[in-house]
MMTF fields as JSON, N, C-alpha, C and O atoms, coordinates in Angstrom:
{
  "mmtfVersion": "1.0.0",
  "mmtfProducer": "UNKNOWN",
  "numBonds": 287,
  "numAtoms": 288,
  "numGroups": 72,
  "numChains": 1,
  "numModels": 1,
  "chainsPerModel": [1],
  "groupsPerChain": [72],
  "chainIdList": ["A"],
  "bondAtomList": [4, 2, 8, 6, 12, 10, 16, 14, 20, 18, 24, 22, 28, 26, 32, 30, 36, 34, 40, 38, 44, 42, 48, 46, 52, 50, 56, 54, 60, 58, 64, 62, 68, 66, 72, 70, 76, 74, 80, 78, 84, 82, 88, 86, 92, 90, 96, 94, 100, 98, 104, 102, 108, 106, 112, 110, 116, 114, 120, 118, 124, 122, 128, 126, 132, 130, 136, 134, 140, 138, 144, 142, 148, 146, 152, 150, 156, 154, 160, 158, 164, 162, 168, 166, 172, 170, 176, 174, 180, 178, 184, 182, 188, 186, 192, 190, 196, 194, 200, 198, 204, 202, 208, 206, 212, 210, 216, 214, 220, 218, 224, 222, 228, 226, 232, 230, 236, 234, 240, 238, 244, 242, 248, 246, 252, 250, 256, 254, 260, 258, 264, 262, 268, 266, 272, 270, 276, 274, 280, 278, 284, 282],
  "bondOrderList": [1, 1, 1, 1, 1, 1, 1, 1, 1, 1, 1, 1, 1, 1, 1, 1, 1, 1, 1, 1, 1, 1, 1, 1, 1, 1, 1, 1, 1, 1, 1, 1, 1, 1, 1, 1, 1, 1, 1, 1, 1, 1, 1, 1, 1, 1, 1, 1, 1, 1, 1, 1, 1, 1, 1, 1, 1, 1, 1, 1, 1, 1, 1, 1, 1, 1, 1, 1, 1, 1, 1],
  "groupList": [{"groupName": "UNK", "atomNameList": ["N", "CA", "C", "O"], "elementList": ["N", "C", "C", "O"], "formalChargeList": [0, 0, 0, 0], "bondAtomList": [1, 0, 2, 1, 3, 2], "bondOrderList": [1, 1, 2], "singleLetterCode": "X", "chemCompType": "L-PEPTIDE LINKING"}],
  "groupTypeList": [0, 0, 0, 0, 0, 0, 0, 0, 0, 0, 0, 0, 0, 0, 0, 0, 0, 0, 0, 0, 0, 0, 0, 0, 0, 0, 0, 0, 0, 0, 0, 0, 0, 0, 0, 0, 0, 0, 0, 0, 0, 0, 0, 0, 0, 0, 0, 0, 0, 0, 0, 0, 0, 0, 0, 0, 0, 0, 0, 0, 0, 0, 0, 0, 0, 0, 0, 0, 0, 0, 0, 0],
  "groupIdList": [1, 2, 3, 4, 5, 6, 7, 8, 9, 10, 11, 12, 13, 14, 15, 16, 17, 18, 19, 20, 21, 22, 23, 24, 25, 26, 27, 28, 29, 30, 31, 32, 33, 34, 35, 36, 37, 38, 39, 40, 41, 42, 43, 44, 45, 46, 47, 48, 49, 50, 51, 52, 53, 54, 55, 56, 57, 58, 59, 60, 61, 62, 63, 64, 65, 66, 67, 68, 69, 70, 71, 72],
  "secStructList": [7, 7, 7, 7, 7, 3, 3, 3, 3, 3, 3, 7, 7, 1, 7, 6, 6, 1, 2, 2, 2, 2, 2, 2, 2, 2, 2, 2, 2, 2, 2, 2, 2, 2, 7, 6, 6, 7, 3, 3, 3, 3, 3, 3, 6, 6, 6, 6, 6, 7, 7, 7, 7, 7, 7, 2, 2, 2, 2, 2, 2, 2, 2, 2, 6, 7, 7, 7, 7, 7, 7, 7],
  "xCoordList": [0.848, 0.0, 0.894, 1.869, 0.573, 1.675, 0.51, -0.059, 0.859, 0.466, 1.022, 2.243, 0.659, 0.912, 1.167, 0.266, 2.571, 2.655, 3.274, 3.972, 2.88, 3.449, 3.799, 3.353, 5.188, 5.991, 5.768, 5.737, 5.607, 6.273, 6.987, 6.782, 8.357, 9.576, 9.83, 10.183, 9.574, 9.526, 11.225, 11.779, 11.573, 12.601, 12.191, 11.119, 13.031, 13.2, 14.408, 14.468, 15.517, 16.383, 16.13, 15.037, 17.73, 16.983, 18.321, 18.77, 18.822, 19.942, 19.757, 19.981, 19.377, 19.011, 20.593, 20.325, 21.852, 22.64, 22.787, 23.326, 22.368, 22.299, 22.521, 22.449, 22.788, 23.081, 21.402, 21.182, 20.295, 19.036, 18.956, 18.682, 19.027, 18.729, 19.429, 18.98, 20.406, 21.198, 21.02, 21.232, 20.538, 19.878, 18.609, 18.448, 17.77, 16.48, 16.682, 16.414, 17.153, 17.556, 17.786, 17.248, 19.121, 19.397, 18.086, 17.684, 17.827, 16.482, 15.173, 14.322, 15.417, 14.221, 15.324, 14.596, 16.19, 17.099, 17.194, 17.251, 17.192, 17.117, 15.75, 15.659, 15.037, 13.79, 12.92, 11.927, 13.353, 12.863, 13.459, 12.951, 14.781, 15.678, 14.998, 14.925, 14.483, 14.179, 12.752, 12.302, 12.463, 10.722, 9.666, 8.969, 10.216, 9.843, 8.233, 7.844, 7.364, 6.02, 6.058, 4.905, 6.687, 6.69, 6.44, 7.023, 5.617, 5.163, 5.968, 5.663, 6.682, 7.533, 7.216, 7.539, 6.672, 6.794, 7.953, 8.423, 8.198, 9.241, 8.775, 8.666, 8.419, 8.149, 9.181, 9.755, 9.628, 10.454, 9.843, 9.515, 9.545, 9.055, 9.735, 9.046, 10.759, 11.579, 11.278, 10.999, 11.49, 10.769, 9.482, 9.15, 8.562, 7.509, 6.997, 5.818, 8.144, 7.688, 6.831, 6.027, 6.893, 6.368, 6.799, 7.814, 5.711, 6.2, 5.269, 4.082, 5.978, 6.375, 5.339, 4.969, 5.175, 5.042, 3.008, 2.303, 2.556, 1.305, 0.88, 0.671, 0.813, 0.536, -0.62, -1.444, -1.218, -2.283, -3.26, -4.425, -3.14, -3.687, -4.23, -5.266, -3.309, -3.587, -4.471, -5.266, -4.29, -5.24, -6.532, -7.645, -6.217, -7.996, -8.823, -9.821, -7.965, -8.803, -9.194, -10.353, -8.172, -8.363, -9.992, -10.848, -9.957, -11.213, -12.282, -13.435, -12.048, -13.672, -13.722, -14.764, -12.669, -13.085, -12.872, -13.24, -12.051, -11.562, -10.162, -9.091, -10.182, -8.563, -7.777, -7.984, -6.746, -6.012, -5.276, -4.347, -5.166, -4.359, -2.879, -2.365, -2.098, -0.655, -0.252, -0.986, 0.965, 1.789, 2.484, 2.408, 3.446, 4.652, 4.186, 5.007],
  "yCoordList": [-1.176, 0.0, 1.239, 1.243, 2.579, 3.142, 5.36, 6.307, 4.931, 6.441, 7.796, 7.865, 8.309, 9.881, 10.921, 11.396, 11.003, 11.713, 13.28, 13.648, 13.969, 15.524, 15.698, 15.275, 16.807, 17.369, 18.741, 19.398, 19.19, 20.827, 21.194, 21.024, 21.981, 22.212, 23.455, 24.246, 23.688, 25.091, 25.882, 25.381, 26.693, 27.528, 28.532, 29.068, 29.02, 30.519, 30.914, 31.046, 31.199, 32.109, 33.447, 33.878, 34.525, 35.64, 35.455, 36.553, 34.678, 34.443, 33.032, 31.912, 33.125, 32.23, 31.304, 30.11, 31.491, 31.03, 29.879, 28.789, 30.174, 29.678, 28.308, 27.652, 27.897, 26.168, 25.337, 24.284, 26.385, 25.557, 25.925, 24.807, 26.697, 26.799, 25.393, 24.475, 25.704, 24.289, 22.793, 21.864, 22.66, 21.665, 21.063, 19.995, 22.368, 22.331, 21.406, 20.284, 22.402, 21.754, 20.377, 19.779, 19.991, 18.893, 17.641, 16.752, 18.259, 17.223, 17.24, 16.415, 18.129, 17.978, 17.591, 16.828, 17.545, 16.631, 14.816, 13.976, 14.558, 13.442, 12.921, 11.711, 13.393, 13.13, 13.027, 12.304, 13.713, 14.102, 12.826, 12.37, 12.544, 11.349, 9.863, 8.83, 10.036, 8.858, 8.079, 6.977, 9.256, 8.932, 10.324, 11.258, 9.565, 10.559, 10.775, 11.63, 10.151, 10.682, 11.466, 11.8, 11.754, 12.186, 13.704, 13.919, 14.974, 16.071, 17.128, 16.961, 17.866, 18.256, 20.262, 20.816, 20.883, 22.368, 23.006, 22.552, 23.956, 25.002, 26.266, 26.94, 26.595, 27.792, 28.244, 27.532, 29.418, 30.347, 31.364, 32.288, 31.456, 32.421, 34.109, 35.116, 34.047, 35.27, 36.154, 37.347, 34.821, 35.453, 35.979, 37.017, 35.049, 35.906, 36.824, 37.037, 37.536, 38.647, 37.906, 38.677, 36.94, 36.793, 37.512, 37.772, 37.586, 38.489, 37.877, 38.198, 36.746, 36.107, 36.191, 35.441, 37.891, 38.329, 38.712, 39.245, 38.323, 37.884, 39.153, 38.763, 40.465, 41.145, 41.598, 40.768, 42.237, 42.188, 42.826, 42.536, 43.565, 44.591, 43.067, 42.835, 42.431, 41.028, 39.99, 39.426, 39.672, 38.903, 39.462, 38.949, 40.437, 41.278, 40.774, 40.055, 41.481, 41.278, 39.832, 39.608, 38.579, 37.696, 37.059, 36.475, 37.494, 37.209, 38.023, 37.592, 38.907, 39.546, 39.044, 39.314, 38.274, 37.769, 38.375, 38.056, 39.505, 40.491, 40.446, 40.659, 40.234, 40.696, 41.644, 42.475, 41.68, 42.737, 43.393, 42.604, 44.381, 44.213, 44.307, 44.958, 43.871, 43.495, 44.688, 45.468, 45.182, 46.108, 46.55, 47.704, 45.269, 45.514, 45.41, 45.576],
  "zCoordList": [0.0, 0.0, 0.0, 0.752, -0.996, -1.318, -0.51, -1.054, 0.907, 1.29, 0.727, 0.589, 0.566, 0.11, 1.776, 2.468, 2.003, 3.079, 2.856, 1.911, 3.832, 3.489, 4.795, 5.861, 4.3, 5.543, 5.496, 4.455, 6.656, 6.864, 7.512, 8.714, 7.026, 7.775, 7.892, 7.018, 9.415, 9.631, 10.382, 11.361, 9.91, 9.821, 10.546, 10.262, 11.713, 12.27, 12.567, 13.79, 12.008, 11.316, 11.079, 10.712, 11.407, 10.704, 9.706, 9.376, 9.329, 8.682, 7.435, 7.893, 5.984, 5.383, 5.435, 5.299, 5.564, 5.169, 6.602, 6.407, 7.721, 8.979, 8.888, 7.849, 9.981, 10.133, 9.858, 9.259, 10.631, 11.102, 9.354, 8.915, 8.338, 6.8, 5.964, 5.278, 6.324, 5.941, 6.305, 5.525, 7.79, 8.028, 7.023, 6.434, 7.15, 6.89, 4.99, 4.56, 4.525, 3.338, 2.713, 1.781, 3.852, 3.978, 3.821, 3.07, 4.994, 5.486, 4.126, 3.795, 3.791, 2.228, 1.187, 0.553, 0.703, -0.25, 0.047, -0.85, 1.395, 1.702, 1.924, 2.133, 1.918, 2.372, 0.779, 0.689, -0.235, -1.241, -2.43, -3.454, -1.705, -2.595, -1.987, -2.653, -0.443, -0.05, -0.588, -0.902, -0.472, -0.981, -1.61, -1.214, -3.013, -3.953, -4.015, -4.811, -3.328, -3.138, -1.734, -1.464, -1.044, -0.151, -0.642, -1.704, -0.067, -0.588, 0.692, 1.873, 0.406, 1.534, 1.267, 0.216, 2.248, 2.378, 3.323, 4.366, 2.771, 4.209, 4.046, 3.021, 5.587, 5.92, 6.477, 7.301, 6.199, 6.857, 7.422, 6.677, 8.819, 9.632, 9.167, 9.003, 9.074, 9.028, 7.627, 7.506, 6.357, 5.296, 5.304, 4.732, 6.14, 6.446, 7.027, 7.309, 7.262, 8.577, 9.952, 10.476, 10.387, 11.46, 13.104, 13.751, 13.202, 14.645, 15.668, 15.724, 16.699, 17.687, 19.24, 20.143, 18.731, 19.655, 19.98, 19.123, 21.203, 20.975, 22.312, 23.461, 21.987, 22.973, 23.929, 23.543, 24.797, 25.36, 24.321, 24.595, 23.271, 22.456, 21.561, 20.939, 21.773, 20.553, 20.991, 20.239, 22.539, 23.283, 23.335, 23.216, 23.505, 24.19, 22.706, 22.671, 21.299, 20.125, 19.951, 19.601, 20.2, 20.154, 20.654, 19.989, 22.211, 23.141, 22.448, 22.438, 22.001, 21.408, 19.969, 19.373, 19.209, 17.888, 16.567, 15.436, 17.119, 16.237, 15.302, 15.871, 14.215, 13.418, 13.225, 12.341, 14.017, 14.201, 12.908, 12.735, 11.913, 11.412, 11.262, 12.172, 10.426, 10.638, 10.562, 9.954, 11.117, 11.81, 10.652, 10.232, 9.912, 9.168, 7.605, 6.703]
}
């Protein structure tokens, strides 16, 4: 029986050249050579501007159901 599996490999770096970038890589070259149905994503937090940071201005909106919009 031949499953269809997917990965997501998430990156937080603010440095693409970084060890955890190079890892990350790694791990989808081997993973990609091992099992070529295997469906593999990478998120890079940093490329995405993510911001970490979950403040009371962010909670309060959270509890009333509200979308804050993004800052950056």
């Amino acid at each position: 029986m031949n499953h269809k599996r997917h990965s997501l490999v998430v990156v937080a770096h603010p440095s693409p050249k970084s060890l955890t970038a190079e890892l990350a890589k790694t791990f989808i070259t081997v993973l990609s050579t091992l099992s070529p149905n295997h469906t593999i994503d990478l998120l890079d937090l940093y490329a995405e501007n993510f911001d970490p940071v979950f403040s009371k201005e962010d909670f309060k909106a959270y509890n009333m159901n509200i979308t804050r919009p993004k800052t950056c």
